[in-house]
C-alpha positions as CSV (number, residue, x, y, z in Angstrom):
1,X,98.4,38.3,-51.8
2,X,96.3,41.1,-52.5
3,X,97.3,44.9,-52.6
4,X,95.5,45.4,-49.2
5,X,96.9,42.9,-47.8
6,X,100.2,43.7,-48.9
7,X,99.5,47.3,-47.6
8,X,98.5,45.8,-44.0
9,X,101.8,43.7,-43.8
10,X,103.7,46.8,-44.9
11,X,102.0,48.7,-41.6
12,X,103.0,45.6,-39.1
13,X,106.5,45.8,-40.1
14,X,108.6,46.9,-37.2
15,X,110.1,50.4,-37.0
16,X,113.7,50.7,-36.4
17,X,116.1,53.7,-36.4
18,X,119.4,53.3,-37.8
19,X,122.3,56.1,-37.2
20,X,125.7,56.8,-38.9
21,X,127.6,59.5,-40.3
22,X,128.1,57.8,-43.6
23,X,125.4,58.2,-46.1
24,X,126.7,55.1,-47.8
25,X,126.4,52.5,-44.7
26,X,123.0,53.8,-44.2
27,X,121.8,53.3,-47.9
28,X,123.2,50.0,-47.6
29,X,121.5,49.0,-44.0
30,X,118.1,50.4,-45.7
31,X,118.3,48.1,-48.4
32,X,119.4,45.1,-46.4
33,X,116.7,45.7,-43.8
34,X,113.9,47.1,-45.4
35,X,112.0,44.1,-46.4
36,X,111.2,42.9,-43.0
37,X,110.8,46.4,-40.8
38,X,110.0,50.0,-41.4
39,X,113.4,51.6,-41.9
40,X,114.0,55.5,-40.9
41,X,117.9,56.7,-40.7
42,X,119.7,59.7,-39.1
43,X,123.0,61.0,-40.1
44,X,123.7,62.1,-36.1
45,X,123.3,61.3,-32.6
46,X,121.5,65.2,-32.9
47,X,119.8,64.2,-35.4
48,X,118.4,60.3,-34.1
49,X,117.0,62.1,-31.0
50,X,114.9,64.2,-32.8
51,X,113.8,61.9,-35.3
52,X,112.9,59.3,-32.1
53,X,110.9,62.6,-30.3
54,X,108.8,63.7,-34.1
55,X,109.1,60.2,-36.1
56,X,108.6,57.5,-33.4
57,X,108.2,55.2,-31.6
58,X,110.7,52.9,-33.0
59,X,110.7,48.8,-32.0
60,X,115.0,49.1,-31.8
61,X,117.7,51.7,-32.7
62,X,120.9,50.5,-34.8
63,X,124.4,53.4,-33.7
64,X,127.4,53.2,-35.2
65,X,130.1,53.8,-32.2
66,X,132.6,56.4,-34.3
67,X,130.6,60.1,-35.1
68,X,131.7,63.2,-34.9
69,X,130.0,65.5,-32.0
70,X,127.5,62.5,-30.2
71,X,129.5,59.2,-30.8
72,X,127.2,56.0,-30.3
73,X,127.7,55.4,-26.9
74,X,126.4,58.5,-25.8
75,X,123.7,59.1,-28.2
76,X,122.6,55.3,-26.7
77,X,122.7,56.3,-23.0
78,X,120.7,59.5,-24.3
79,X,118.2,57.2,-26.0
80,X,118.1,54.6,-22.7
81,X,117.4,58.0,-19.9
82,X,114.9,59.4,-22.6
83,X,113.3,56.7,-24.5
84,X,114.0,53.4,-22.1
85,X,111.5,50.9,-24.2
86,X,113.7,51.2,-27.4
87,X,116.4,47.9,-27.9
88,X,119.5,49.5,-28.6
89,X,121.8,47.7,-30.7
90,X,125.7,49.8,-31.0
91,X,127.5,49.1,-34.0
92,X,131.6,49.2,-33.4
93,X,135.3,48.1,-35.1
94,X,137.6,46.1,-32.9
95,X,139.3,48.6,-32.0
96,X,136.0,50.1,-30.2
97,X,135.8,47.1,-27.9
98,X,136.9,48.4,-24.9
99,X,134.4,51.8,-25.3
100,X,131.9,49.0,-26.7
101,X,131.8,47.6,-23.4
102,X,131.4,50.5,-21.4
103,X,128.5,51.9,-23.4
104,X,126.8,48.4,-22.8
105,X,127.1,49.4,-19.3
106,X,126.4,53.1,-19.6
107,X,123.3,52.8,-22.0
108,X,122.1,49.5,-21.4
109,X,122.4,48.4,-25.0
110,X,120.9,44.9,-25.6
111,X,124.3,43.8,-28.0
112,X,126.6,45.2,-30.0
113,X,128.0,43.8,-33.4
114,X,131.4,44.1,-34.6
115,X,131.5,46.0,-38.4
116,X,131.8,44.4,-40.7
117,X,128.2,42.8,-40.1
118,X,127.0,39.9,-41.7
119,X,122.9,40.8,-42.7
120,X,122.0,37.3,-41.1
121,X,123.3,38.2,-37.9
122,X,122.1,41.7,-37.9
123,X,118.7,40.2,-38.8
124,X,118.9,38.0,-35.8
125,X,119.9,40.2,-33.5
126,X,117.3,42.6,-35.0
127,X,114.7,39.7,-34.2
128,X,115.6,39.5,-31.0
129,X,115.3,43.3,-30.3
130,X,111.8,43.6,-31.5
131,X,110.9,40.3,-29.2
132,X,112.3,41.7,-26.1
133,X,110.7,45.6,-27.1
134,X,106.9,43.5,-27.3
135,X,107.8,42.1,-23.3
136,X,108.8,45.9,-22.5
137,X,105.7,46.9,-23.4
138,X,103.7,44.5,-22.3
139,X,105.3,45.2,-19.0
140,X,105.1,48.9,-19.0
141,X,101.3,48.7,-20.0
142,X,101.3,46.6,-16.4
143,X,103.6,49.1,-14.6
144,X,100.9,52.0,-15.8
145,X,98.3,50.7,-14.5
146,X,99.7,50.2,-11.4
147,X,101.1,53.9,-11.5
148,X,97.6,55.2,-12.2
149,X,96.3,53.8,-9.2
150,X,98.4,55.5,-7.2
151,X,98.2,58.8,-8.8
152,X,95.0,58.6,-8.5
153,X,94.9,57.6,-4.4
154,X,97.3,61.0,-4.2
155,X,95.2,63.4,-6.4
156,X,92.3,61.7,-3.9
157,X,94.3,62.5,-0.5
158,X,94.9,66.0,-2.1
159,X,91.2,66.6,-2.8
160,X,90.1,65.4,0.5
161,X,93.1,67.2,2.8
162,X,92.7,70.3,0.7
163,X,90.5,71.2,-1.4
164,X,91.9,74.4,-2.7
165,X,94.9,73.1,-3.6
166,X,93.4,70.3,-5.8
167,X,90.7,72.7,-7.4
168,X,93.9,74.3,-9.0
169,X,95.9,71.3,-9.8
170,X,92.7,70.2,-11.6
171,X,92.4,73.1,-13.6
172,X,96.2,73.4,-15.0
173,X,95.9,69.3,-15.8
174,X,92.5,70.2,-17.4
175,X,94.9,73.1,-19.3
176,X,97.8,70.8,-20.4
177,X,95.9,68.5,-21.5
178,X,94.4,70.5,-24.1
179,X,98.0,71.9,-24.8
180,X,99.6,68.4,-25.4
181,X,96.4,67.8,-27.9
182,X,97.1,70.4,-29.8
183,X,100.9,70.2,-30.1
184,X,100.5,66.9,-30.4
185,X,103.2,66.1,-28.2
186,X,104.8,62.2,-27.5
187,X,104.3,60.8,-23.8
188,X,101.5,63.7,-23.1
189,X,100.8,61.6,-20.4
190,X,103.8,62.6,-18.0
191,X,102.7,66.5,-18.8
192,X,99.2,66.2,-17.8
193,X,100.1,63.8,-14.5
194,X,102.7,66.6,-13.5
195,X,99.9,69.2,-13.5
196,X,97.4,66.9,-12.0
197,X,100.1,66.1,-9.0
198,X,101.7,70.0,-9.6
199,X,100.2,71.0,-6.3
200,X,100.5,67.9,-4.2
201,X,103.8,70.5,-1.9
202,X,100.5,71.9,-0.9
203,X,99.0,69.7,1.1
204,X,100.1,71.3,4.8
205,X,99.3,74.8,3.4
206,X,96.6,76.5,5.7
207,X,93.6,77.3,2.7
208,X,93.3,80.7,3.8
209,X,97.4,81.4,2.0
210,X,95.7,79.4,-1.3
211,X,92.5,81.3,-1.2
212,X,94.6,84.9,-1.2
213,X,96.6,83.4,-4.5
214,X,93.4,82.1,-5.8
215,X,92.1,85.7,-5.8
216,X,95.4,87.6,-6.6
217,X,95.9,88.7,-2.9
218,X,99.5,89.2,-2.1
219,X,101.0,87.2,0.8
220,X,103.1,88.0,3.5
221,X,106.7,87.6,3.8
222,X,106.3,83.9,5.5
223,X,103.3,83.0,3.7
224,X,105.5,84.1,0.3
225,X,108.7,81.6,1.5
226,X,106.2,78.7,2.8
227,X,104.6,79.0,-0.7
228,X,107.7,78.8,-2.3
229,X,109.0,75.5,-0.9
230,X,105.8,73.5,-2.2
231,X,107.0,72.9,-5.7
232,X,110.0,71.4,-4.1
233,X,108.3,69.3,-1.1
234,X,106.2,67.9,-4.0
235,X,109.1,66.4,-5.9
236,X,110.7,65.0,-3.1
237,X,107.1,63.3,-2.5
238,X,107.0,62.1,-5.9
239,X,110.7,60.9,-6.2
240,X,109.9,57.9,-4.1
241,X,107.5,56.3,-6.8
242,X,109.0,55.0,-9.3
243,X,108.7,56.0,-13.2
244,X,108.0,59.5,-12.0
245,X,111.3,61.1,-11.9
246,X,110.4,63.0,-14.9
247,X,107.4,64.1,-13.5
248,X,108.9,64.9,-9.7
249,X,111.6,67.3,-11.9
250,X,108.6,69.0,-14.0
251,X,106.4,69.2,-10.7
252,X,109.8,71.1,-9.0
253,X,111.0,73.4,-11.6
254,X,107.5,74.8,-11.9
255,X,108.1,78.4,-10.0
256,X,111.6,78.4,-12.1
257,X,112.0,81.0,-15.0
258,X,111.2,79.4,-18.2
259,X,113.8,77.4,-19.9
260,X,114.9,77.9,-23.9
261,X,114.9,74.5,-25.1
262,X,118.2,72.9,-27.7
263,X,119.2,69.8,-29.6
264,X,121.7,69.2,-26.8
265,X,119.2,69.4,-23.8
266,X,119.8,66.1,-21.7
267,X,116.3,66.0,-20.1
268,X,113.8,67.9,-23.0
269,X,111.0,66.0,-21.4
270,X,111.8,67.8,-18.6
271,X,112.5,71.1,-20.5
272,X,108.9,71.1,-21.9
273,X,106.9,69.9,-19.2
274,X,108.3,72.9,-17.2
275,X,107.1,75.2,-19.5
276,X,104.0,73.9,-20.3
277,X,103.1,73.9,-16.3
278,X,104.4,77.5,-16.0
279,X,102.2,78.7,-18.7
280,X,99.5,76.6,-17.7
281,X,100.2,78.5,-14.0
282,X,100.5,82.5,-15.5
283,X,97.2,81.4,-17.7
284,X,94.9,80.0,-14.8
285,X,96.1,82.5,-11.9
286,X,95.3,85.3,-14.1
287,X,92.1,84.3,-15.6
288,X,90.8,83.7,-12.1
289,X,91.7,86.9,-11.7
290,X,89.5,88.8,-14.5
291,X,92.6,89.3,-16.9
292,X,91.5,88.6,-20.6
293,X,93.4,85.6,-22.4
294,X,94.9,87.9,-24.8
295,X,96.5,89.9,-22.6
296,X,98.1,87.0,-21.0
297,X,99.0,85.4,-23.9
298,X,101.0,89.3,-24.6
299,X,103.0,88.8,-21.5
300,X,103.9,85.4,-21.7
301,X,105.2,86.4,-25.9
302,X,107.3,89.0,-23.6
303,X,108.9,86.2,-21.4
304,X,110.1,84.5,-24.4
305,X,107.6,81.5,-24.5
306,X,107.6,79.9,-28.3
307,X,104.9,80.3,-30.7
308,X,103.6,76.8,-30.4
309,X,103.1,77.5,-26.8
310,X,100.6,80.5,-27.0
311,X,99.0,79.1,-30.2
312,X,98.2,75.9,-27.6
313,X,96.6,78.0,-24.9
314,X,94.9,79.8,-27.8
315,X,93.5,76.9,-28.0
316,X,92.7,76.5,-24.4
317,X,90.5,80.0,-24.3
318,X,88.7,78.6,-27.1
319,X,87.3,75.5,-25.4
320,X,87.0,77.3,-21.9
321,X,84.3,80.2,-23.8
322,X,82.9,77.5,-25.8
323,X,79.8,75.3,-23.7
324,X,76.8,77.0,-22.2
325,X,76.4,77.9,-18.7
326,X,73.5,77.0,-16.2
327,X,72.4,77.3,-12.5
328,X,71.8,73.7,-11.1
329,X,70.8,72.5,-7.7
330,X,73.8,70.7,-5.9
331,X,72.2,67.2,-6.4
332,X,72.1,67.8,-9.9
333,X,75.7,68.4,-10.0
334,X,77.6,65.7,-12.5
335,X,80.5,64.8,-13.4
336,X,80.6,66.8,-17.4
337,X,80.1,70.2,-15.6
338,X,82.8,72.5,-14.6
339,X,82.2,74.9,-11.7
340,X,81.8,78.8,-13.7
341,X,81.8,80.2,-9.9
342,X,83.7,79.8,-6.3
343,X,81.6,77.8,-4.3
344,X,81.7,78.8,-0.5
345,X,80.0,77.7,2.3
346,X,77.9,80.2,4.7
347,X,80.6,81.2,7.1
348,X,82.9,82.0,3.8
349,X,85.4,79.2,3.2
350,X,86.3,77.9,-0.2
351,X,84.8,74.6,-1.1
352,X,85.3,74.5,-4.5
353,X,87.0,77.0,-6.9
354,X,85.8,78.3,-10.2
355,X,86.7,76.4,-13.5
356,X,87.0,72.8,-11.2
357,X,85.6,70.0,-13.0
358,X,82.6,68.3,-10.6
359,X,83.7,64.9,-9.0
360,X,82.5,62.4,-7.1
361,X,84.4,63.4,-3.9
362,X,83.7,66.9,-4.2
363,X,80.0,66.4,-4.8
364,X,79.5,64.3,-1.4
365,X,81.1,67.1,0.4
366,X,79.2,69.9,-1.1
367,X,75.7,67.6,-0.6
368,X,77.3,67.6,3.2
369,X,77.6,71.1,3.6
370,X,74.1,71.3,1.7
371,X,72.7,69.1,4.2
372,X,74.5,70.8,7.2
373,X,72.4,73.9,6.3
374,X,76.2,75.3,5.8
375,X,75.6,76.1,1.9
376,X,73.1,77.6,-0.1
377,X,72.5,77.0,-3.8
378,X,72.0,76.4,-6.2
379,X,75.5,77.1,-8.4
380,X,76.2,78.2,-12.1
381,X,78.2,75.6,-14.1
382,X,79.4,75.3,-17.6
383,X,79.1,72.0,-19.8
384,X,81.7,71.2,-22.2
385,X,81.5,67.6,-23.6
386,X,84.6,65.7,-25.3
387,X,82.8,65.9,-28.5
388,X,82.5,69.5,-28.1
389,X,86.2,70.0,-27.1
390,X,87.7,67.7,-30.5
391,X,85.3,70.2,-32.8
392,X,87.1,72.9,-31.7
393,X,90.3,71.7,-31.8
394,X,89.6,70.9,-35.2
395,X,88.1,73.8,-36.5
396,X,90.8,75.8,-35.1
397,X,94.0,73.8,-36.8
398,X,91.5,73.8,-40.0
399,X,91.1,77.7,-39.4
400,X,95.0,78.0,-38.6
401,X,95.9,75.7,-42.0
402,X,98.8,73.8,-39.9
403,X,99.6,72.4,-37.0
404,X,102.0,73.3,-33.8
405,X,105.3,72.9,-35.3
406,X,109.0,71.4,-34.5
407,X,110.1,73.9,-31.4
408,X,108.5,71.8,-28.4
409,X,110.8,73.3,-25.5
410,X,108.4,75.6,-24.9
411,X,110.7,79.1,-25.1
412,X,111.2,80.3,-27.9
413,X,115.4,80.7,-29.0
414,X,117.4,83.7,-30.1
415,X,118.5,83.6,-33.7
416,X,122.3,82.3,-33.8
């Protein structure tokens, strides 16, 4: 075998975590195991999670039951709510059994062995793990593409019902997702979805309340409390599909005040994709409103939001100013232009809202209204191609000399 092909075996090898309080058994497990899969250990149940959140993904995960703070079964049924497609094997002594079984229950761990271990039978079980992760993904990559169908058909029902409301839920995905990029965050996917369906509670708004926040009006007292119940008539809409629960939770803390995130947080997906959405929220209202992005990013260092945060929508103002900007006739509207203005038709109502990115849908109305003699043109865009966005990503991190660092909650903490 050559040296590249030994280096391309060494790549396919599966990743495991293994977790245990004693440096000793972990040594040992490392040595037994390494041969056949990529080996990274943890010394906690603290510790596994984050190691699983920066390090992964991982095929399987190998807990001893007996550690002090997080003991296996626990730090299991925290890896099955957060991380469902990793096999989790528990370690335990006899005298465990009985908590053995109920963590099988609890964290729907695939088996557990009883210590000591023989290394065949840790191999097969091991085997048998990384099988049964391959038909979990394989699954899950058919479950997704199911779920982006219908994410799809609601972000396409919010368009069409209300415009307004899906010109902003547009921009704030269009915003985390240029967030997630640069923190390079796991799962991004759920972040970006959450900001895509963020304003789905607003479908039964009148457009007239939307078009007063869209240009910093203040509401009245009703239009204030019917405003305020969106974020959670959107989760209770999105709790009925499955494999967005995480989302529905992100979608209804969104008005909340922001979260600090910790080691001990039980739903940190949830933590972060709050915060990302509610800076995402303070950094589109008030740029449609005239306010410069440093200023914003000023307040939002005042509400406690973590460095990583404000260093990702940094980022965001530098790929917004970045482009060029053009008049264009309706029909030569396409789908790599954002709108650079409010488009309105001729008796005054909101169409489309400034920093939109042009779709199909929203084309074929404006070229109705166009032909209705109901909207004059032609409208300024700008033009900001994928290439163009990943050069200045890059030149910024090259310009910065790092990249977004550990804190991923979002808020930054108080020392001790």
């Amino acid at each position: 075998m050559t040296s590249s092909d030994d280096e391309e075996a060494q790549e396919d090898r599966p990743r495991i975590l293994v977790v245990d309080d004693e440096e000793n058994v972990l040594a040992g497990l490392q040595r037994q195991l390494s041969m056949d899969y990529d080996v990274v250990t943890a010394n906690s149940g603290f510790t596994g999670l984050r190691a699983i959140r920066d390090d992964g993904p991982f095929a399987a995960v190998i807990s001893d039951m007996q550690m002090p703070r997080m003991n296996g079964a626990w730090f299991l049924s925290r890896v099955h709510e957060n991380f469902p497609r990793i096999v989790r094997i528990l370690l335990t002594g006899h005298a465990d059994l009985e908590s053995a079984m109920e963590a099988v229950n609890r964290g729907r761990i695939f088996e557990f062995l009883t210590k000591p271990c023989g290394g065949d039978d840790l191999r097969k079980v091991l085997e048998k793990a990384v099988k049964h992760h391959r038909v979990l993904e394989y699954e899950a990559r058919l479950l997704e593409e199911t779920l982006s169908r219908s994410i799809n058909m609601l972000a396409e029902v919010l368009e069409l019902v209300n415009p307004v409301a899906f010109s902003r839920a547009d921009r704030l995905a269009r915003i985390v997702e240029i967030m997630t990029t640069r923190l390079s965050v796991p799962e991004a996917w759920r972040y970006v979805t959450a900001a895509r369906l963020s304003q789905l509670g607003c479908i039964g708004l009148p457009g007239d309340l939307l078009a007063k926040l869209h240009i910093g009006q203040p509401l009245e007292a009703g239009e204030e409390s019917a405003y305020q119940e969106h974020p959670r008539i959107g989760m209770s809409l999105l709790q009925k599909i499955p494999r967005l629960e995480e989302v529905a939770a992100i979608v209804g803390a969104q008005l909340d005040p922001p979260e600090a995130s910790s080691d001990e947080d039980p739903r940190p997906y949830v933590t972060l994709g709050a915060n990302l959405l509610r800076a995402a929220l303070k950094y589109e209202g008030d740029r449609l409103r005239g306010i410069g992005s440093r200023q914003i990013l000023d307040d939002l260092r005042d509400q406690g939001y973590s460095s990583e945060i404000l260093e990702a929508l940094r980022g965001v103002s530098i790929v917004e100013d970045s482009g060029s900007t053009k008049l264009v006739e309706i029909a030569d509207l396409n789908v790599y232009m954002h709108l650079d203005q409010d488009v309105r038709s001729s008796s005054g109502s909101m169409l489309a809202a400034k920093g939109q990115r042009v779709t199909s849908a929203m084309l074929a109305r404006l070229l109705n209204f166009k032909k209705a003699k109901k909207l004059a043109g032609p409208v300024r865009v700008r033009t900001i191609s994928d290439e163009e966005e990943r050069d200045e990503d890059e030149e910024t991190d090259a310009a910065d000399g790092q990249r977004p660092g550990e804190s991923m909650g979002g808020v930054a903490r108080a020392d001790g």
